[in-house]
C-alpha positions as CSV (number, residue, x, y, z in Angstrom):
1,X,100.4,93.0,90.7
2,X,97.4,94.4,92.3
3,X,94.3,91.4,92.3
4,X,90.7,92.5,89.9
5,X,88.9,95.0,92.4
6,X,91.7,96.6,93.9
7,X,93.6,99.3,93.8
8,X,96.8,100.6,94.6
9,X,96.3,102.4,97.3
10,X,95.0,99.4,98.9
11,X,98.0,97.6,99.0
12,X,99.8,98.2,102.5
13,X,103.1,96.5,103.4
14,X,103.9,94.4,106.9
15,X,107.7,94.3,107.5
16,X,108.2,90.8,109.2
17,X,111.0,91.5,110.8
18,X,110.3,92.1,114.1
19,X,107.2,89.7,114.3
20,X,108.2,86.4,112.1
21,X,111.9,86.8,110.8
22,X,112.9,88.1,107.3
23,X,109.9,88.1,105.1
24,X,109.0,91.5,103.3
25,X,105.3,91.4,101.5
26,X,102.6,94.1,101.0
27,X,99.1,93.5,102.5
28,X,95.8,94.1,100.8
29,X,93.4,96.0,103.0
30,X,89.6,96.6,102.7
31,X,88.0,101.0,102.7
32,X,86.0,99.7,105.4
33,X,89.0,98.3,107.4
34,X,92.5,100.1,106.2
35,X,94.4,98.5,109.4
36,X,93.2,95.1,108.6
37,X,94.5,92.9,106.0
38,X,92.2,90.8,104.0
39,X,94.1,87.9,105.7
40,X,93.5,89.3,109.2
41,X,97.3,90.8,109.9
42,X,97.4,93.8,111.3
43,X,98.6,96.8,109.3
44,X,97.8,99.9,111.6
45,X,100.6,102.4,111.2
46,X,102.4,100.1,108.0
47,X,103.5,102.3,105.1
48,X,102.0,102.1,101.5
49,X,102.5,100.8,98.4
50,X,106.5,99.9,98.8
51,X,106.7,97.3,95.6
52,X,107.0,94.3,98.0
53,X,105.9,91.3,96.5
54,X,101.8,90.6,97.6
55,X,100.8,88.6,100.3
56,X,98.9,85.4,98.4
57,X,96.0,84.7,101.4
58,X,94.9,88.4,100.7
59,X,94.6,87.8,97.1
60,X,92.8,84.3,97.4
61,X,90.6,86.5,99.7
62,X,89.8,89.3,97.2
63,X,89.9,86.6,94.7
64,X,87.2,85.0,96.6
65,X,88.6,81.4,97.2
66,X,88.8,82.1,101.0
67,X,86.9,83.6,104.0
């Protein structure tokens, strides 16, 4: 599921593995800032679009019910 105003190629995935524990999600990211997520995690060098379930703070963001 990819939130109204995105597209797919903006999706970007974070592998948690090595940072939090066991938690796979994709990232949205911004064409102004494609190693940024919307929720601030950073996504330089992470793969695209690997059917991970979406991260839910980048959609409130792009959803506009966060900053």
């Amino acid at each position: 599921m990819v939130p109204h105003g995105m597209t797919e190629s903006q999706t970007r995935q974070i592998l948690f593995g090595g940072r939090t524990g066991y938690e796979e999600i994709e990232h949205l990211v911004s064409d102004e800032d494609p190693d940024t997520a919307l929720c601030g995690v950073d996504q330089t060098d992470i793969p695209w679009e690997q059917g991970l379930p979406i991260c839910q703070a980048c959609v409130a963001v792009s959803q506009g019910r966060m900053s």
